[in-house]
C-alpha positions in Angstrom: 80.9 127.1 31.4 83.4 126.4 33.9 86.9 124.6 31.9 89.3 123.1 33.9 93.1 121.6 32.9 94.7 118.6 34.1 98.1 117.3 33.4 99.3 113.8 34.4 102.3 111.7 34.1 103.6 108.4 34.7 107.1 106.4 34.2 107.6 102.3 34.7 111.2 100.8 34.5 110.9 97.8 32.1 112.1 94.4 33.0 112.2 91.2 30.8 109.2 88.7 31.5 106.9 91.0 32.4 103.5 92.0 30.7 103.6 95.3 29.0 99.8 97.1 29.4 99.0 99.9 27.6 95.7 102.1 27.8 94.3 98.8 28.6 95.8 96.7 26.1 97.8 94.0 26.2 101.2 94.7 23.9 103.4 92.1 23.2 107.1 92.6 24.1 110.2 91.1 25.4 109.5 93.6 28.4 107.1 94.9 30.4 106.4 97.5 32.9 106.9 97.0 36.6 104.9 98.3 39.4 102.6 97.9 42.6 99.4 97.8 39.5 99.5 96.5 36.1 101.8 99.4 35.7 99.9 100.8 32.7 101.5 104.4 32.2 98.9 105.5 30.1 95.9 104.9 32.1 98.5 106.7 35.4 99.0 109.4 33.4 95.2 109.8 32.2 94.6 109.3 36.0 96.8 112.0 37.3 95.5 114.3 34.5 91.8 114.0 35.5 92.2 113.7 39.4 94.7 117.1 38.5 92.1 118.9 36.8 89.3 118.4 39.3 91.9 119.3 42.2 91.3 115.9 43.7 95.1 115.2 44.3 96.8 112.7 42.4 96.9 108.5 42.0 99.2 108.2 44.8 96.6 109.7 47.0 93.3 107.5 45.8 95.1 104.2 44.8 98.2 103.8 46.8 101.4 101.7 46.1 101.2 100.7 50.3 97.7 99.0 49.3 97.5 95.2 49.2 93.6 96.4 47.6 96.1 97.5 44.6 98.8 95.2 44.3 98.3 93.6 40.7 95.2 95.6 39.8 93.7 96.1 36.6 94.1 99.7 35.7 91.0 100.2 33.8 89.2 99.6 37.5 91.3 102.9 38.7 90.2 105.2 35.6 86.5 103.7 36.2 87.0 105.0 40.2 88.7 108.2 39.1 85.7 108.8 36.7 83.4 108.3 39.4 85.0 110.3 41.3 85.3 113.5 39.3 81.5 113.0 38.2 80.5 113.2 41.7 82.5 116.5 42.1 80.0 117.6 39.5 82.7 117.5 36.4 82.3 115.8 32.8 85.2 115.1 30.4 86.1 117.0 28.0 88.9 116.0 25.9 92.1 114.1 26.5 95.2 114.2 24.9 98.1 111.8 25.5 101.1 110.5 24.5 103.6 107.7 25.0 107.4 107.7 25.0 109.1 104.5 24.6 111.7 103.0 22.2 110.3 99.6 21.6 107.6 98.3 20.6 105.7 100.1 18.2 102.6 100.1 19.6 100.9 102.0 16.1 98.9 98.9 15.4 97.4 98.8 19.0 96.8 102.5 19.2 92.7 102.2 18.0 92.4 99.1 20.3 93.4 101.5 23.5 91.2 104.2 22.1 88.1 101.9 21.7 89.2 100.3 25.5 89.7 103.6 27.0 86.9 105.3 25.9 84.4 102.1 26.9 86.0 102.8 30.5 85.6 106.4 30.5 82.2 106.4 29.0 83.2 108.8 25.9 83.4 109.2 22.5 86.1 108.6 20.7 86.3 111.8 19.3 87.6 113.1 23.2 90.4 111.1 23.6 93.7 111.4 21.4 96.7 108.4 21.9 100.2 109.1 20.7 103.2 107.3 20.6 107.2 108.8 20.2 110.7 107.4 21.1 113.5 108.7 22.7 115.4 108.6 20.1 117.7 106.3 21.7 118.3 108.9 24.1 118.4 108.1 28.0 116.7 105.8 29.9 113.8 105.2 27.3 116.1 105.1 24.7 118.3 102.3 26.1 114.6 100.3 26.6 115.2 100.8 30.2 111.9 102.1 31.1 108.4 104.2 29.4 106.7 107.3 30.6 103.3 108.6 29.7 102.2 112.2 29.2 97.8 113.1 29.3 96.2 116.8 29.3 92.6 116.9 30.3 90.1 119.2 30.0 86.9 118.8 32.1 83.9 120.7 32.1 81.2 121.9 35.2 78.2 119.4 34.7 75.1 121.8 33.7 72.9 121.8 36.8 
């Protein structure tokens, strides 16, 4: 069996008055993540990790910020197309692993809400996807609630002919 390793990642500034999305979930907050999307790092860095492991490029390439087809759009419809996309090259998912760096909120209590929303989207179990969550430690721009990044490893697998 062919195994192949992906690694995405993906950083938002945050800015006051904005909705904060995370692996598909709506997190209250103060702030929220800006961008040309929803700006949910965690489905990006899921995104880059998969489309990374298949060789397919990155988000950038599929989904780009210069798009009006992508201004404002749900995230979960890019992991859907990036799924489809590394299917048809003949790949399934293995495992992913993520996590998410941001000093504020706690996002513990929605962590099994993105894992049940994430694996719905991806069509697996939810045994193949792991979601953490550190701070900065008050260090840099994360720290100073300036911004969030997201980190995702994936392993996909040949499809058996």
């Amino acid at each position: 069996m062919n195994y192949r390793i992906g690694f995405g990642f993906d950083t938002h500034r945050l800015e006051e008055w904005k909705e904060l999305w995370l692996g598909g979930v709506l997190v209250p907050h103060s702030k929220g993540a800006v961008g040309h999307s929803d700006a949910d790092v965690l489905i990006h860095a899921i995104c880059d990790a998969l489309l990374g492991a298949a060789a397919l490029g990155d988000i950038g390439t599929h989904f780009p910020d210069t798009s009006d087809e992508f201004k404002g759009i749900d995230s979960k419809i890019l992991l859907q197309r990036t799924c489809a996309l590394i299917r048809g090259k003949g790949y399934t998912i293995g495992n992913i692993d993520t996590t998410v760096v941001l000093q504020a909120p706690k996002i513990t209590p929605y962590v099994s809400e993105m894992v049940i929303t994430l694996r719905d989207v991806m069509g697996i179990s939810q045994n193949q996807l792991s979601v953490k969550a550190k701070t900065s430690e008050k260090l840099g721009f994360i720290g100073r609630e300036e911004g969030l990044s997201a980190y995702a490893v994936a392993i996909i697998l040949e499809s058996e002919i």
